[in-house]
DOZA-731295 format. One record per residue (C-alpha): residue in one letter; y, x, z. Coordinates in pm, whole numbers, plus 50000, padded with zeros to 5 digits. Layout:
<rs>
AYXZ/...
</rs>
This chain:
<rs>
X203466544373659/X204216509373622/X206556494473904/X205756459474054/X208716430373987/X209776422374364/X209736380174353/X212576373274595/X216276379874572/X219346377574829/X222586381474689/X225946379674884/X228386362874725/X232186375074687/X231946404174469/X228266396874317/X228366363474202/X231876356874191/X234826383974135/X236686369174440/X237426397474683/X240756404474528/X241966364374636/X240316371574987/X242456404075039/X245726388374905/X244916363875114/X244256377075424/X247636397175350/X249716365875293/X248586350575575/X249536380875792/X252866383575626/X255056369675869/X254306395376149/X255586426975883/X254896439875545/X252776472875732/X250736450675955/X250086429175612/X248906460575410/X246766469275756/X244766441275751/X244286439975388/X243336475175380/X240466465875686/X239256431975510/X238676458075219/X236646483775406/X234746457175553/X234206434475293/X231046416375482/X232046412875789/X232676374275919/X236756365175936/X235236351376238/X235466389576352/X238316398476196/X240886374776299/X240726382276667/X241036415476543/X244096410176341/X245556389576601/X245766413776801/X247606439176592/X249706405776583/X250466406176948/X249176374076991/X247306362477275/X244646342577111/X241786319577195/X239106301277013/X241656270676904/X244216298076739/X241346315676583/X240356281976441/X243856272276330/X244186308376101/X240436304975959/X241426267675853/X244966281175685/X242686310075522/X240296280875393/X243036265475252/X244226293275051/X241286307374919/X238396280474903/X239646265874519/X240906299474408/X237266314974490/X235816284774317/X237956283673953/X237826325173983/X235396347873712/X231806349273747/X230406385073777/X228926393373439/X225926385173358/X224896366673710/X224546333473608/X221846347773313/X220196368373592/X220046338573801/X218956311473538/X216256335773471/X214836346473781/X215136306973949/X211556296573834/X209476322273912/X211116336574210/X212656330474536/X216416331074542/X218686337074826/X222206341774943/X223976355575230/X227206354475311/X230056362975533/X231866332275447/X231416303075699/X228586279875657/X230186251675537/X232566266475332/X229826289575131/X228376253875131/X231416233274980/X231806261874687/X227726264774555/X228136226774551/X231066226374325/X230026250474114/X226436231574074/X224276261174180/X223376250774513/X219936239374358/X218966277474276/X218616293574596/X216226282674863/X217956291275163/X221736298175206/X222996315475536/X226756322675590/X228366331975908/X228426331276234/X224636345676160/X224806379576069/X223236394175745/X220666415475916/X219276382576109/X219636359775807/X217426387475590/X215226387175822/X215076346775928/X214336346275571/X211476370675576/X209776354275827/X210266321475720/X208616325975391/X206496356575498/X208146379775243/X207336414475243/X209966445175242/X208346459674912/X208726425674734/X212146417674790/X215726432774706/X219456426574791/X222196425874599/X225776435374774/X228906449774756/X229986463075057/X228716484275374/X227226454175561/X225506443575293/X223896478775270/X222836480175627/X221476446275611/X219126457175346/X218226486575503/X217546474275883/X215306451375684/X213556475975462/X213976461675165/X215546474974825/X219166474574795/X221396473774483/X224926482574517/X227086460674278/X230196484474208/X233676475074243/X236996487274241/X236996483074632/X233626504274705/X234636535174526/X233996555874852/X230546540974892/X229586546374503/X230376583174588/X228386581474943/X225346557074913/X222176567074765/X220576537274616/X220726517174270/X223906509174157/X225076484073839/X228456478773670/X227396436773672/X224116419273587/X224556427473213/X224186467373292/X221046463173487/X218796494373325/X215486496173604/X212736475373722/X213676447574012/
</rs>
């Protein structure tokens, strides 16, 4: 039986385009360094098992392991410091194999898109200095979450479930996918062991290993 090529594609970003989750957790770590060496390894050991989720989310979170009383002007101040640490080492770090192929080759006659946990403007800032900004139509980062963005999307270009897919990395990614019924490729990484062993759904190596219909 022949399968149908699905004509739209979201992709996050840190993990599937760009092999930057390993600066995000040392960063996260460093910046939590001050308050102990556990509570350091803590939070980079969360960050990891929640590798979409918005730092939006997490720093609150962390903040309180902290034993800091924080409002929305602290939260601020610790996303800005994390910008500052991470934004040029995610931008000069290695692409995911294969992904800027996959994406030169798909750009004309598809629809590219990427969602993100990073903030708007920062997701922003990076695709421009890397000069592929231009290849996906639509680019949603946080505060939205992935499941709305997917399906913003969907609606917005009238995109059915059985012609579209999602590329991720982590958990959220997953669920995103799946509240949204479309098809959902797991890109593995040294961080996602437990859900290469858990998830049932396609799984690649990078963009180079890619052995099945999309």
């Amino acid at each position: 039986m022949t399968v149908k090529s699905r004509n739209n594609f979201f992709f996050d970003f840190d993990g599937v385009i760009k092999e930057s989750m390993e600066i995000k957790s040392s960063a996260f770590e460093s910046l939590f360094m001050p308050f102990g060496n556990t509570l350091a390894r803590m939070v980079r050991k969360h960050h990891e098992k929640n590798g979409g989720m918005s730092r939006y989310e997490k720093l609150p979170l962390y903040l309180t392991w902290a034993g800091i009383n924080y409002d929305q002007k602290i939260v601020k101040k610790y996303s800005y410091k994390f910008s500052l640490l991470v934004v040029q080492k995610v931008i000069e770090s290695t692409w995911v194999p294969g992904v800027i192929d996959f994406l030169n080759k798909k750009k004309n006659g598809s629809s590219l898109f990427l969602i993100t946990a990073t903030p708007q403007s920062e997701i922003e800032k990076i695709l421009t200095k890397l000069k592929i900004a231009n290849i996906f139509k639509s680019v949603i980062g946080s505060p939205i979450k992935k499941t709305d963005a997917i399906n913003s999307i969907m609606n917005k270009f009238l995109i059915l479930p059985e012609d579209a897919v999602m590329f991720g990395d982590s958990y959220s990614d997953y669920i995103a996918a799946k509240n949204n019924q479309i098809k959902f490729v797991l890109r593995k990484t040294k961080i996602n062991i437990s859900l290469q062993n858990t998830l049932k759904c396609s799984m690649i190596d990078d963009f180079n290993s890619i052995n099945f219909p999309i």
